[in-house]
Residue, then its C-alpha position, 0 to 999 in steps of 0.5 A: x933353347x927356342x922361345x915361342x910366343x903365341x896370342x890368345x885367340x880372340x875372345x868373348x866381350x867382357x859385357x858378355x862374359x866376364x871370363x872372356x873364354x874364346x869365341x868360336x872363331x878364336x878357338x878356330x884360329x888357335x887351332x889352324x895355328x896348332x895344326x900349322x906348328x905341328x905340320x912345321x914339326x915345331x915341339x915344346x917341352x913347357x907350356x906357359x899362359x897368364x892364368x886368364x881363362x882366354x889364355x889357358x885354352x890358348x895354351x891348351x890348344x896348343x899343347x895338344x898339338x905341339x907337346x913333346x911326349x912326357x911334357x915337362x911342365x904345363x904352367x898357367x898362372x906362370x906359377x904351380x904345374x896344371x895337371 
């Protein structure tokens, strides 16, 4: 089994969202990541983030573009599977 971690992509300032969803460049810079995983050939069968906004459209991202077909779990909060 390999394990592969990856940061959320940067995110809006608290005073300006609470939320702190991505910002333009770190929805940008997940997505240049995503490509580069996917041109490596690298899939993943589960996809796991904190539950935090920033972090599941990290997540997101990144299962998009590295999921294996038939992905056995997408998984936010580490707890019930997101559909």
């Amino acid at each position: 089994m390999k394990l592969y971690l990856a940061q959320h992509g940067e995110a809006c300032a608290k005073d300006i969202d609470p939320e702190r969803p991505l910002t333009d460049q770190g929805r940008d810079d997940i997505e240049r990541l995503a490509a580069f995983l996917a041109r490596a050939g690298i899939q993943v069968e589960r996809v796991i983030d904190s539950g935090k906004l920033r972090a599941a459209q990290t997540a997101d991202l990144l299962a998009a573009a590295v999921a294996v077909v038939g992905l056995l779990g997408r998984f936010s909060g580490a707890s019930e599977p997101r559909t």
